[in-house]
C-alpha positions in Angstrom: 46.6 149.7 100.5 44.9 146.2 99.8 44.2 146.7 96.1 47.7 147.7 95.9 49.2 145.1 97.9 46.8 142.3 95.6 47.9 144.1 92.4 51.9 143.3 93.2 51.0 140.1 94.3 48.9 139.4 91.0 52.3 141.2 89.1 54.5 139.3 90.7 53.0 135.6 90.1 52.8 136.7 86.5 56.3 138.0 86.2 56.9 134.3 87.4 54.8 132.7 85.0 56.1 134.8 82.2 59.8 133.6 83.4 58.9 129.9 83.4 57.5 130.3 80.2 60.7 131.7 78.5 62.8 128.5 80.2 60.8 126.0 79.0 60.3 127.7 75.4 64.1 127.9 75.9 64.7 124.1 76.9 61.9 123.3 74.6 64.2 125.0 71.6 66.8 123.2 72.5 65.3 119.8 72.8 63.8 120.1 69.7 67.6 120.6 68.0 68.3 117.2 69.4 64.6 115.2 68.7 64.5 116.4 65.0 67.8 114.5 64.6 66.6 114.0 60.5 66.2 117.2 59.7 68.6 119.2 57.9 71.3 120.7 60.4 70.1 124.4 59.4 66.5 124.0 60.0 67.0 123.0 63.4 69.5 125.7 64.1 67.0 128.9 63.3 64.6 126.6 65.3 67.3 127.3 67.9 67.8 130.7 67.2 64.0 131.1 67.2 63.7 130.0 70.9 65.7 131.8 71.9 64.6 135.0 70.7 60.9 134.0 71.8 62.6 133.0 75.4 63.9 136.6 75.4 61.5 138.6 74.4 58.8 136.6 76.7 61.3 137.3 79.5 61.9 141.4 78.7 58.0 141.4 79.5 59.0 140.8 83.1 60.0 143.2 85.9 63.4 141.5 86.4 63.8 141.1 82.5 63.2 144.7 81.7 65.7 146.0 85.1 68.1 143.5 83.5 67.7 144.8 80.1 68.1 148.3 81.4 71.5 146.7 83.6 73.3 145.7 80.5 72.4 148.9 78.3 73.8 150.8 81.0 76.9 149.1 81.4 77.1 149.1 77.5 77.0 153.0 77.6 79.7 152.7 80.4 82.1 150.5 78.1 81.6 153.4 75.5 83.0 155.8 78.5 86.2 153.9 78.4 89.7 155.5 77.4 91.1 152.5 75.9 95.4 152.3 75.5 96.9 153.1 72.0 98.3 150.2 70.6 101.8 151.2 71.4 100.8 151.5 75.1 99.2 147.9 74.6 102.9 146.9 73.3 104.8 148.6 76.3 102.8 147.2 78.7 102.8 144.0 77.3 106.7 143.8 76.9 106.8 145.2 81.2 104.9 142.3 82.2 107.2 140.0 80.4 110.1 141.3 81.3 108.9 141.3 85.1 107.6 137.7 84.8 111.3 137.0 83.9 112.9 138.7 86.1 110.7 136.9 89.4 111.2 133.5 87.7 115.3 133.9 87.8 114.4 135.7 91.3 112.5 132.8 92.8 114.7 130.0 90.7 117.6 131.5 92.9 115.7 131.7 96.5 114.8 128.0 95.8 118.8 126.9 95.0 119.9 128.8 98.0 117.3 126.7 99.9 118.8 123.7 98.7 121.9 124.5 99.4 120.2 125.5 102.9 118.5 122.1 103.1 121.6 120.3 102.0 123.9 121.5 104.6 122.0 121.5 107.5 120.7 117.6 106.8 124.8 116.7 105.7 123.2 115.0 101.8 125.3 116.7 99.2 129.1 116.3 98.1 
């Protein structure tokens, strides 16, 4: 139970190492788009780009980088599930809410003159 106990506790410092790593090859990325100012705009964005795909890659050799890898492939395959409206339902839908927004804004834009009116009378303002 000890050796296994040591061996998480060895795994899990070096998941945190590798995680540090990936942020500050990530901040370093993106510090060195600003510091390298003079050179030309597309060298410093694939220096960019380049981070980041290091910062990734270090991170997907993590426990949490991997189960978070695995997270977003999953709900990738779940988007795929989806049956999506036809464009005509899009439309129909589309013209409901509309028509409901409408029909609440005359609804409301009448509660609030009657409470004028309410307001009015009761304090005696008003011809």
């Amino acid at each position: 139970m000890s050796k296994e106990a040591n061996s998480q506790s060895v795994s899990g410092s070096l998941d945190t190492a590798k995680m540090l790593l990936a942020i500050v090859v990530l901040v370093g990325s993106l510090l060195g788009y600003y510091l390298f100012k003079d050179l030309h705009a597309v060298v410093r964005v694939l220096g960019v780009v380049a981070g980041v795909a290091l910062a990734i890659f270090i991170m997907y050799q993590t426990t949490v980088g991997k189960n978070w890898f695995h997270y977003l492939t999953q709900a990738k395959r779940e988007v795929k599930l989806v049956v999506w409206p036809t464009r005509p339902e899009t439309v129909q839908m589309t013209l409901i809410v509309f028509v409901v927004v409408i029909l609440m804004g005359i609804f409301l834009w009448l509660i609030d003159m009657f409470f004028l009116w309410a307001v009015k009378l009761l304090t005696g303002q008003g011809g």
